[in-house]
N, C-alpha and C positions, 0 to 999 in steps of 0.2 A: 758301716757304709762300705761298699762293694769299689771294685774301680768305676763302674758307669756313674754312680751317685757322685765321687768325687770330682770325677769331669765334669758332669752335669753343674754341680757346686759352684765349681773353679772358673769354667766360662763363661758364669752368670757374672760372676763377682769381677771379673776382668773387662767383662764385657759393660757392663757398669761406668767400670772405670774410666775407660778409653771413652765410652762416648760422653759422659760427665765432662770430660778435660778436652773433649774438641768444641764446645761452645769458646776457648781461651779467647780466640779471634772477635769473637764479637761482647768482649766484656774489657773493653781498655778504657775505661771510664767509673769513677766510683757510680755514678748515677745508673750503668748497666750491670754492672755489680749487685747493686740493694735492689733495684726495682725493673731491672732489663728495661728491654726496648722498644716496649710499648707493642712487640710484637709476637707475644705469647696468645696460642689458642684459647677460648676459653673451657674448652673441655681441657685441655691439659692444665691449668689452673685447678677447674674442679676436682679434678683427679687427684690432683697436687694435695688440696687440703683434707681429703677424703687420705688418702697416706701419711701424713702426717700426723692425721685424730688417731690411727689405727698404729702402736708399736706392736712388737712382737710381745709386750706383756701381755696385749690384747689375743693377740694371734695363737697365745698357750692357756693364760688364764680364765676366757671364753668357755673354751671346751672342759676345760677341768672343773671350772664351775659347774656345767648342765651336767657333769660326769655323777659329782659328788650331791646334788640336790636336784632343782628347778630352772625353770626361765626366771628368774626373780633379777637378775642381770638385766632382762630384755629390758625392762620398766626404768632403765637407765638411757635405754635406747629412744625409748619413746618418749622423753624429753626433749631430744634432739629438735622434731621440725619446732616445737616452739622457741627454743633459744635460739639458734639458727634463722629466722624469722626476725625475733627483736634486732638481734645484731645486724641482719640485711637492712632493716626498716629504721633502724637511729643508728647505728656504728659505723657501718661502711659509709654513710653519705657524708657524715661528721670526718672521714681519716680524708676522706677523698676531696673533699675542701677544705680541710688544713693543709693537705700537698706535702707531708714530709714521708719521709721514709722511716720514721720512730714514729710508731705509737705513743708516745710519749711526750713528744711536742706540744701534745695537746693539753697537758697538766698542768706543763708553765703557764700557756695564754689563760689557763682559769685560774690555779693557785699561786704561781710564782716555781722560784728555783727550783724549792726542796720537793717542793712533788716530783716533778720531773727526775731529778733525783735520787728519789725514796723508792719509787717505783720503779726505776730502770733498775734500782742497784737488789731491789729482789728481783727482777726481774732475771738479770745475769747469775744471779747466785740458783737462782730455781735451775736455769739452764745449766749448768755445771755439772750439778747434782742432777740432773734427768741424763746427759750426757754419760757418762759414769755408770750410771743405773743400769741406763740400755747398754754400753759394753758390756758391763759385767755379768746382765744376766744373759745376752747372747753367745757370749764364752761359755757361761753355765750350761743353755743348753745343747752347745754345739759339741764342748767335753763332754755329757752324757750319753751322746747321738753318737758321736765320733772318736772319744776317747783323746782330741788332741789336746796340747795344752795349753788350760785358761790365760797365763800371761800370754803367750805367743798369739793366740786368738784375738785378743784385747787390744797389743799393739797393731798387729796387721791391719784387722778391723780399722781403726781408729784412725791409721795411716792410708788406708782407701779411699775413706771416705773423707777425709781431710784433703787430699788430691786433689781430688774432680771435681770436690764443693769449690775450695779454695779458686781453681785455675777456670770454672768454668760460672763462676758466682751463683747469681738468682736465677738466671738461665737453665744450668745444667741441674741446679737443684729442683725445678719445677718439671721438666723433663727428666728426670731419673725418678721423681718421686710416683709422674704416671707411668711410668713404664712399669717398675718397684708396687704401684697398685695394683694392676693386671693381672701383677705376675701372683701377687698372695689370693686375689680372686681367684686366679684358675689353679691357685693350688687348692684349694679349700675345695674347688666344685667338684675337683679330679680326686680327694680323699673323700667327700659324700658318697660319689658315684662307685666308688671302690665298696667302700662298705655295704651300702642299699647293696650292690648284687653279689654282697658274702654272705648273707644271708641265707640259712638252710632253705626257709618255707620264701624265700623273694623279701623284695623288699618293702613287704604290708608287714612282716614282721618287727620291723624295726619300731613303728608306732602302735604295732599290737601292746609291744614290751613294754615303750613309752608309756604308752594309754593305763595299762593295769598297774604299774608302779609311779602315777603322775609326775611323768618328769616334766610337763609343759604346765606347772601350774605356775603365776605369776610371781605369791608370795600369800602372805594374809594382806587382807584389806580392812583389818582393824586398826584404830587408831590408836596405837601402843609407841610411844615414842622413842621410848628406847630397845625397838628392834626395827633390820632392816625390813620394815612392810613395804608395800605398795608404793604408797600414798610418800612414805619417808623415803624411799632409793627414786621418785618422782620428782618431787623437790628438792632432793640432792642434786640431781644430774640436770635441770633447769639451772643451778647457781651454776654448777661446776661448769656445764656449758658454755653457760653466758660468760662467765670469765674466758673460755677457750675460744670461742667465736668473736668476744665482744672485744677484749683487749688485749689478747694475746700477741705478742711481735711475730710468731710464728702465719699468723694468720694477717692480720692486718698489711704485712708486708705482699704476703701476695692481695690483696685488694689494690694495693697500691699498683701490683705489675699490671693487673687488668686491661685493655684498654678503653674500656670507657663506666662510669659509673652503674649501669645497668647489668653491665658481664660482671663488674666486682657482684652486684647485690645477688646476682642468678648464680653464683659461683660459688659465693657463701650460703647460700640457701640449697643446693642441689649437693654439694662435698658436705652439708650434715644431714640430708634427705639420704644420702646416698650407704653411710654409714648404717640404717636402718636395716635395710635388707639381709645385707652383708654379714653386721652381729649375728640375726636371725642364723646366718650360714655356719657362723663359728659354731654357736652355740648348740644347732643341730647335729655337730660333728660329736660333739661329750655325750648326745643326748643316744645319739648312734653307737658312737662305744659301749657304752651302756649296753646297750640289748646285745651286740656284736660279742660283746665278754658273757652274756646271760645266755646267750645259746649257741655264739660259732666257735667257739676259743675260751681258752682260761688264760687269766692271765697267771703269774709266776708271785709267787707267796709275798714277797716283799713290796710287790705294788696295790697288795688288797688291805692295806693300814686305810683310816679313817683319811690321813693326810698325804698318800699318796695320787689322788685323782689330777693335779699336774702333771705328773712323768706319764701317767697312760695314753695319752698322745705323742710325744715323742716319743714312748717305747711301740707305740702301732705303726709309725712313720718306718723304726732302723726294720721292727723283728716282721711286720707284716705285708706292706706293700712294697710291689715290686721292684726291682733293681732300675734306674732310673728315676722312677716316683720318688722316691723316697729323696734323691737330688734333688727333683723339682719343690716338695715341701720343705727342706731344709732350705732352700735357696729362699722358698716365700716368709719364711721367718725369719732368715736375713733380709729381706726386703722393706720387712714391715719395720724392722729395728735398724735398717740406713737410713731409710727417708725422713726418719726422727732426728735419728745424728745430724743429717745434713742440713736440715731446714734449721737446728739447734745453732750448729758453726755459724752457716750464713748470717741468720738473724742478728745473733750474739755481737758478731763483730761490725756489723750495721749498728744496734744499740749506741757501743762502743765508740761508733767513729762520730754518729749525729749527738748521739746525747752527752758526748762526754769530750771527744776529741775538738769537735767543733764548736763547743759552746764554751772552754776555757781557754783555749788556745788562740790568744788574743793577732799574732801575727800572722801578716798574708799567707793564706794556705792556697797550695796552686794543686790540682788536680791528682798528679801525679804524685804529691804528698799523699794524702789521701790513699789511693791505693796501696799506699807501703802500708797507711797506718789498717788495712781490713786485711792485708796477707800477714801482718805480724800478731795482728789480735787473733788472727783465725787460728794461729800456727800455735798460740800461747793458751788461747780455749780449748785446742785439741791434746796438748799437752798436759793441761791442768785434768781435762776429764777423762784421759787414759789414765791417768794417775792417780783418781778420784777409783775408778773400777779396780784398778790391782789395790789400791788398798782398803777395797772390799771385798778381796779375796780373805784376807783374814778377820775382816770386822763385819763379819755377818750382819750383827744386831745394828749396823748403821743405816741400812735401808730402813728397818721402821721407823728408826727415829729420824729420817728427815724427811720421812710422808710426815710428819707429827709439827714436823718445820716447815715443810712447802705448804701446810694446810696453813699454818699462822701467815706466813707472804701471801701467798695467793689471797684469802681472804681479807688482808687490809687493802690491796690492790685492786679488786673489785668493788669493793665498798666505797670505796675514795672515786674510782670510776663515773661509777651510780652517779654519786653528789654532784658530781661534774658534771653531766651531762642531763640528768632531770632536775634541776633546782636553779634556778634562775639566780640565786644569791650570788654575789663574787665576795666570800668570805673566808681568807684563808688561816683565821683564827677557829672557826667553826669546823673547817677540814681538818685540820691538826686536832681536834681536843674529837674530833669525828673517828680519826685514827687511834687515836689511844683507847677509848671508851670499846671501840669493835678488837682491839688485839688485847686487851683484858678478858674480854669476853670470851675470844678465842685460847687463851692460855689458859682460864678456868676451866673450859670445854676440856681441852686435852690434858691439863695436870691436874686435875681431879681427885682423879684412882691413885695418885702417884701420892699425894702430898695430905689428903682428905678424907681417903678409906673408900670402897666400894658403896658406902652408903649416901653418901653425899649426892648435894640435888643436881650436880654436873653430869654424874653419872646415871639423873635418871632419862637423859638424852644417846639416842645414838652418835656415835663420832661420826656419820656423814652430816650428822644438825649443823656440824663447829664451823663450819662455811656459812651456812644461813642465817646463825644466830648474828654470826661475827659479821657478817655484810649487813643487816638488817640494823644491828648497832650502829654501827659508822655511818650508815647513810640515815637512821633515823635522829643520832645526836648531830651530825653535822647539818642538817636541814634547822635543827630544830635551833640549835646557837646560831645560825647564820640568821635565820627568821627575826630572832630576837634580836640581834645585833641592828639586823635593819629596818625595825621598826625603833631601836632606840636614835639611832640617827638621824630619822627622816624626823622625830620630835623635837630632837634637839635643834 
């Protein structure tokens, strides 16, 4: 990166900052804190949750994907208006007459304490670990881009965005998230536009390239289970969704800023409507490289490995486009990986203060308590997951395995969901044995290969199944014990 790239860089990120932390004035209350003041646009909510689905894993993984194969990604996308849909149509009207600021609230009035709970306490723990993740891998690729170093990136990072979440609450995190969207949109449209006319013969080349080496194929549409087909990366991304739109705190919380029940549903339906197009964009950027390295440019020996199709978009960002651009897409890949952090903080310490602070802490709590307890949980989340990414600077192998972990949480947390909300029983003997039965299910999925040998019939499932199987458990045993429980009762 040149001087203009770094300015360009530095501005953004400053510029961030300062206006993050001038919402302070209008956040002196825990309730404008978690859910502001009722006076958030609703395009800038949509935008909001459309930045938040989208980290910068997305923002490099995207392209590197179409780089190295197909659109077989996209069929991930195209889950979206359906889950997005279900969650408009039962989720949002369900959090928005409950009236809390935790998702979560809502598990006691069906199950009791331990849901409430069970599910906040993976809930925190998934965020930690996402927090962590996304430092660590935006140090990763801003030391590859820029050469500066990973610790020193991780804290700064971490400390920024701690800042302006903390001092400017759900506010400044919903307004920096829209701004932080725009900003990775019009990077993405300004590297397309860049590419199409580097092009020798124009930019028909580009889908000539495409077209004769099928890179817009979608995937097989055979019904093979254990690969990612069609049909399987389809109903992956329907569960994965629905957990994302359906019960996520991340999301739910902005439902709740909304101001009225119709802008939450139009808000959660248009921020995953919206993510459609946009994948589309990523993806066309790998699919451009592509031809862009097949006839304008070579790339350099070390990035033409089987497993290098990651680094060729941020190596086309430092070595190809021009001095400036090349700030503005670094800056949209920090954009994409703030608006994660910050929605993570916020949420996290909302969690913390409704489902945990205020539900044991038996004496008068006056307001002003309250705010200490979301700027000290915020300040201690932020701490924990800078700390969680530096010490994933040496333990590589801990990113897969707690994708291997958030897949087990996530999944018992959706499942138990489900039961909650389609199954008329109030059975929290049936939830519980609902829970076990689906994280068995889930643990046999992913330790299989490990404990079983490749031949085993765990393995004869793709690993995005272990969400579907493991939801499909827990909500078809807790339906089915709660059924039976109350037909044993109404005989008795």
């Amino acid at each position: 990166m040149n001087t203009l790239d770094i300015i360009v860089f530095f501005v953004y990120i400053v510029g961030i900052a300062v206006f993050g932390g001038s919402f302070f004035k209008k956040t002196k209350t825990s309730s404008s804190y978690t859910v502001g003041n009722n006076d958030i646009p609703g395009w800038v909510i949509t935008m909001s949750i459309f930045a938040t689905f989208v980290s910068s894993i997305s923002y490099l993984a995207l392209p590197g994907n179409a780089y190295q194969s197909n659109w077989n990604a996209f069929v991930f996308s195209l889950s979206l208006p359906i889950a997005s849909y279900i969650a408009a149509r039962f989720f949002v009207p369900l959090y928005r007459k409950v009236n809390s600021p935790s998702a979560y609230t809502f598990m006691e009035q069906r199950y009791g304490p331990w849901a409430r709970v069970y599910v906040s306490f993976c809930y925190l723990l998934t965020q930690l670990m996402r927090i962590g993740t996304i430092l660590y891998l935006l140090a990763l690729t801003l030391n590859a881009i820029a050469g500066w170093d990973i610790t020193t990136i991780i804290i700064l990072t971490g400390l920024v965005v701690t800042l302006y979440s903390m001092l400017g609450g759900i506010s400044a995190v919903l307004w920096t998230d829209a701004i932080q969207g725009i900003i990775l949109i019009a990077g993405a449209v300004v590297c397309v536009g860049y590419i199409l006319f580097s092009m020798p013969e124009g930019p028909s080349q580009v889908f000539q390239v495409a077209l004769d080496n099928e890179k817009f194929g979608l995937g097989s549409f055979s019904l093979d289970l254990s690969q990612p087909t069609f049909w399987v990366v389809l109903v992956y991304g329907i569960f994965i969704n629905l957990q994302n739109y359906g019960i996520d705190q991340n999301y739910v919380q902005r439902y709740m800023a909304s101001k009225s029940d119709k802008e939450a549903q139009r808000s959660a339906l248009m921020g995953g409507l919206l993510y459609v197009p946009i994948s589309a964009l990523f993806l066309f950027i790998g699919t451009a490289l592509y031809a862009y390295y097949q006839s304008a440019a070579t790339l350099p020996v070390e990035l033409q490995g089987e497993n290098m199709s990651d680094r060729v978009f941020p190596y086309f960002i430092v070595n190809v486009l021009p001095a400036g651009v090349s700030g503005l897409l670094v800056a949209s890949i920090f954009a994409a990986g703030m608006s994660t952090i910050s929605t993570s903080f916020n949420s996290s310490a909302t969690v913390f203060l409704t489902d945990y602070y205020n539900k044991f802490v038996k004496k008068p709590v006056t307001d002003k308590q309250r705010m200490r307890v979301l700027y000290i949980s915020s300040t201690v989340i932020s701490i924990v997951g800078i700390a969680i990414a530096i010490a994933m600077i040496n333990v590589k192998s801990a990113l897969d395995a707690w994708w291997k972990l958030a897949s087990i949480f996530s999944g018992g947390m959706l499942g138990l969901f489900l039961l909650a909300i389609f199954s008329r029983h109030k059975n929290s003997i049936g939830a519980i044995l609902g829970v076990i039965a689906g994280l068995i299910v889930i643990l046999w999925l992913s330790l299989s290969n490990i404990f079983l040998g490749p031949e085993s019939l765990g393995n004869s499932f793709h690993t995005y199944l272990t969400i579907v199987f493991g939801t499909v458990a827990i909500f078809l045993v807790g339906f089915l014990v709660s059924l039976i429980g109350n037909k044993k009762i109404n005989v008795d």
